[in-house]
N, C-alpha and C positions, 0 to 999 in steps of 0.2 A: 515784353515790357519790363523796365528795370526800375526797382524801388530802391533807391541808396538810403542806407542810415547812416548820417554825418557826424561822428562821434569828436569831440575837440573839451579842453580843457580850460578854465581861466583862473588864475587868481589876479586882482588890482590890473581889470581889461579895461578900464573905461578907457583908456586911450587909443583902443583899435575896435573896442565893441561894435560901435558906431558904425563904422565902416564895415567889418566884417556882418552886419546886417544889410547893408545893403549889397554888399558883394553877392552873398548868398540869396535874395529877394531880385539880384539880378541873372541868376542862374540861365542858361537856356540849355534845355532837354529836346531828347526826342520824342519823337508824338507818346503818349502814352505813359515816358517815365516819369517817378516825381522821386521826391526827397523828404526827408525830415532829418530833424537836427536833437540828438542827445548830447546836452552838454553840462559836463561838471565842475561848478564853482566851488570855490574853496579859501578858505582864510585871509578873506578880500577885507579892505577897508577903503573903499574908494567906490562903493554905491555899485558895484558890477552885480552882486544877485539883488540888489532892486531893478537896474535894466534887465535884467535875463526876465526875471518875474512879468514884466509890465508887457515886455515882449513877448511872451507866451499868453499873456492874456491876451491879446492880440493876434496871436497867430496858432491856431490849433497844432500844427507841425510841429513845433518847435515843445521839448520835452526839459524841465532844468532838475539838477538832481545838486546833493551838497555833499562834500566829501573834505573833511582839513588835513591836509598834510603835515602841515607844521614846517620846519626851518630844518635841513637839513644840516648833519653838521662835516659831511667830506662826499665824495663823487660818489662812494659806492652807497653812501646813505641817500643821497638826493636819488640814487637811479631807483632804490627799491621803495621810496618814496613815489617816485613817479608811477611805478608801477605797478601798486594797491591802488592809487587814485584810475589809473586807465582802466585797469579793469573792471573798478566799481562804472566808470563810462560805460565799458561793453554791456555790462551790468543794468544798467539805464533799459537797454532795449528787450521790448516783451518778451516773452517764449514765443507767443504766437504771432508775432509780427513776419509780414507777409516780405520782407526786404529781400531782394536777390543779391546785393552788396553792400560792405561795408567802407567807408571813406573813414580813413583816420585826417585829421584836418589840425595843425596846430592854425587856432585862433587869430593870431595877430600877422597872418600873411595875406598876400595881395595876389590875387587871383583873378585871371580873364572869366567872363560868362561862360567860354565852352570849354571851362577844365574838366565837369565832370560829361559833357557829352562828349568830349575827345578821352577819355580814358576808358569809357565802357565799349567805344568805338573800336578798342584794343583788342579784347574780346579773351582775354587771358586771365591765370590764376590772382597774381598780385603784378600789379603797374604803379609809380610811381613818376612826376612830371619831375625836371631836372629845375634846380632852387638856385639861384642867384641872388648874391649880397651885394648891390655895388657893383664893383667890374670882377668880381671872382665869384664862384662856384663855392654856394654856401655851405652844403651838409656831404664834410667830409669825413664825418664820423659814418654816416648811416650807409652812405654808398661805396659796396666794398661790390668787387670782380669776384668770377665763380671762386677762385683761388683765394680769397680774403683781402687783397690788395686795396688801399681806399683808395677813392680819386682824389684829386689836389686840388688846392683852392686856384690855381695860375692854369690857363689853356696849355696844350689841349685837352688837361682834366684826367684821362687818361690815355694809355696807347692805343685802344681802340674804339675814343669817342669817335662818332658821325655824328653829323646835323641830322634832325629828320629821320632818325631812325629806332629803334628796338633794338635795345642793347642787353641779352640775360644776366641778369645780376646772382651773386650771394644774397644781399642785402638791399634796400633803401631807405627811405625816412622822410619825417616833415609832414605828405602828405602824402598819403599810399592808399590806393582802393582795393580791398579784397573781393576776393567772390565771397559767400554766405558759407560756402563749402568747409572753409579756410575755421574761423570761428564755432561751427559744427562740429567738427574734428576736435575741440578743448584748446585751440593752441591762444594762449590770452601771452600778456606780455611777462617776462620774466625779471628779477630783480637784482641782475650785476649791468655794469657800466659797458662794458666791454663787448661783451657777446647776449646783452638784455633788451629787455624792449623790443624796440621795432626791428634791430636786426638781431633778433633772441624769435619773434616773431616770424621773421619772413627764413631764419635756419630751419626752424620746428618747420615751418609749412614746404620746404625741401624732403626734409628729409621724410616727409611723407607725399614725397612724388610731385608735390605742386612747387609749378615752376614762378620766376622770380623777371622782371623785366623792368628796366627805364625806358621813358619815354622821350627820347630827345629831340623831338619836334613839339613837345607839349613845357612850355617856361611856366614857372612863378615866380616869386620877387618876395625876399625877407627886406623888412624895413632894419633901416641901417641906424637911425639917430638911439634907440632899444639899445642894441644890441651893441655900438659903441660904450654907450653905458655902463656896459654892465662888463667891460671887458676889462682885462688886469692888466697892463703895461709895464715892462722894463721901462727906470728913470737912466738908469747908471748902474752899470758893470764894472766890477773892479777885480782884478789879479794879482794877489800877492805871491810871488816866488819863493821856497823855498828858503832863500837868501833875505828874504826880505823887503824886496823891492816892492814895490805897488806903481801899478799902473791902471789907468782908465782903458775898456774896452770898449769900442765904440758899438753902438747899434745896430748897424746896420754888417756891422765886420761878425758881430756875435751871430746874428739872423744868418747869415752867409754856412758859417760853421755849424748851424742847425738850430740856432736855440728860438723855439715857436713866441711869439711876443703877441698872442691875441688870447687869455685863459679866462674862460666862463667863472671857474676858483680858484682860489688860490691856498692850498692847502698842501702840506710839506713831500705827501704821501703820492699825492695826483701829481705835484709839480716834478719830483724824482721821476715818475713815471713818462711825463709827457716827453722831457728835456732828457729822455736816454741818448738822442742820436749827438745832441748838444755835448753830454759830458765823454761819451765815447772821444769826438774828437780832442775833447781837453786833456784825454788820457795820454790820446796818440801824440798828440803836438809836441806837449810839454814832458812826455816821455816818463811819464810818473803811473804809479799803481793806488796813487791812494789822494783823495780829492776830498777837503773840506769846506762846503760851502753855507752860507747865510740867506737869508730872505730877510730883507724887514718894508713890511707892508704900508704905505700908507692910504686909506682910502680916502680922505680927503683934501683938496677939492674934486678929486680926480682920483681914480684905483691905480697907483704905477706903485712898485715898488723897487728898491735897489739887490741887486746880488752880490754878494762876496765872495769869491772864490781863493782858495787857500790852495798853493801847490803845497803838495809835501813830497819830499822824497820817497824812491820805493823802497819797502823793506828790503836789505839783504841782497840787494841788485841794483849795480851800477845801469847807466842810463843807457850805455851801447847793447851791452847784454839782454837789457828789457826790451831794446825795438824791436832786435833782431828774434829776441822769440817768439814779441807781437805783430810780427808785421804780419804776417797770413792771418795769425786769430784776427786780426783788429776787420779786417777785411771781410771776415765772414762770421760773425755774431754768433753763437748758439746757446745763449740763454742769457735771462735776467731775471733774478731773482731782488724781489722786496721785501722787507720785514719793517715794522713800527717798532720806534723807537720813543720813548719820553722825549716830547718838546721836536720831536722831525721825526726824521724818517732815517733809513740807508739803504744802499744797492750794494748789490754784490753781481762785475761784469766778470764772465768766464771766456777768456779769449785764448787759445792757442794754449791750455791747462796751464793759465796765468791769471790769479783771481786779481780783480782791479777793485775798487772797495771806495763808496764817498759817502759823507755824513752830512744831513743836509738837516738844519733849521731854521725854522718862522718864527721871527718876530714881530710885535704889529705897533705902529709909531702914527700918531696926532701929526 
């Protein structure tokens, strides 16, 4: 018999609470398993821990604990953020609680009845079902190959997705069911962006022998109108040349060249990071060592901002000389280094013992 303890998070959920009650109240198990739900609300103003409360009075299962995170103010502060609140969740549940697994569950997803009877069905250390946004493949952060590779949001996701089968992962995320083993062992969530959290989680539970799996015959479904929301957009890309010129770049010609147009934040530091593969090519195209670029943010009525890109010439090196020493590095990446700077960020790309160099600041504009 299998007890799950359903650990999830909300802050300002009234708009999926609702439903993720009844999602959960429609659960179907196997004979004998049951469930309960610890869950942590946090710096809501939208009446979410009066539901949690009334709902618990109502349903002995259901455990609410309160934990405020507060406003994060860049990625790697939101992730250690998120990962004091999670673990005050794991925290929620007893010492003595009789649970054979634990379900990490984010709150505001849509879920069939037999998600937790098909994943215990699995019968493995950590399982995850595979997250759909729309017509792409949502959590391309958390699912990474033994090797570290993530999967893409565009089919076939990766080179060795199957329909219908068990795939061993590095990583997952979203919603992942552990064994109690997993959590025993101390391994709770860690607090960088990158390599923290759920797949800061499911490394720790590796690297002590427990193995890691997707379930691609088992879906769920991230709601899309959220998560539009809250995304940052390119308005307009602009190119000034060296010389002066300025040009518009179009959209979808930028997106082509690399540069990701869907960001949860928009911060000078995260935004240098995400768009490396983006300025790599601006390096190579336009044949330059040195890239000055702007953000100015606007969030409303809508979060789009514009970019400005500044060619400069490279130091001390003609433009034929620079390809030709970069064409192999450019080809084969071997480091990228960040540092913060007042008011942005910069990078420093190493290609071919060729340093490439861009200055990147946020401005934010009504």
């Amino acid at each position: 018999m299998a007890e799950v303890a359903i650990c999830s998070l909300v802050r300002d959920g009234m708009d999926y609470l609702p439903s993720y009650r009844r999602q959960l109240e429609s659960l179907r198990l196997g004979e004998g398993d049951s469930w309960r739900l610890y869950i942590l609300e946090g710096d809501s103003r939208d009446g979410s821990r009066e539901f949690l409360l009334r709902w618990a009075s109502e349903d002995p299962r259901i455990q609410v604990g309160q934990e405020q995170a507060g406003d994060a103010s860049d990625q790697e502060d939101r992730a250690a953020r998120w990962a004091r609140v999670g673990n005050a969740c794991f925290g929620l549940i007893p010492a003595d609680s009789t649970h054979t697994h634990v379900l990490w569950l984010e709150a505001d997803l849509c879920f069939p009845p037999e998600l937790v009877e098909r994943l215990l069905s699995r019968q493995v250390d950590i399982v995850a079902p595979v997250i759909f946004l729309g017509g792409m493949f949502y959590d391309t952060w958390g699912f990474r190959d033994l090797e570290g590779r993530r999967w893409t949001n565009d089919a076939p996701y990766h080179p060795e997705y199957r329909p219908f089968d068990m795939m061993e992962m590095g990583s997952v995320g979203s919603c992942v069911l552990f064994r109690r083993a997993i959590l025993d062992a101390g391994i709770r969530f860690k607090g960088t962006y990158d390599q923290g959290l759920l797949v800061g989680m499911c490394q720790d539970a590796r690297s002590l022998g427990f193995r890691v799996w997707a379930d691609t015959g088992t879906a769920i479904l991230h709601p899309m109108t959220a998560w539009e929301e809250q995304m940052w957009r390119p308005s307009r890309i602009w190119i000034e040349s060296s010389e002066g010129g300025r040009s518009e770049l179009a959209v979808p010609e930028a997106r082509a060249m690399g540069l990701q147009v869907n960001l949860p934040l928009l911060d000078a530091q995260t935004y240098l990071k995400i768009q490396a593969g983006f300025w790599r090519t601006l390096f190579r195209r336009w044949g330059t060592t040195r890239l000055d670029a702007e953000l100015v943010a606007r969030a409303y009525p809508k979060k789009t901002y514009e970019l400005a890109i500044r060619i400069l010439p490279p130091r001390g090196l003609g433009r034929w000389a620079f390809l030709r020493r970069c064409l192999i590095g450019f080809m084969r990446p071997r480091r990228i280094s960040l540092r913060p700077e007042a008011g942005g960020a910069s990078g420093a790309w190493l290609r071919g013992g060729l340093a490439c160099r861009l200055a990147l600041t946020l401005k934010e504009s009504r």
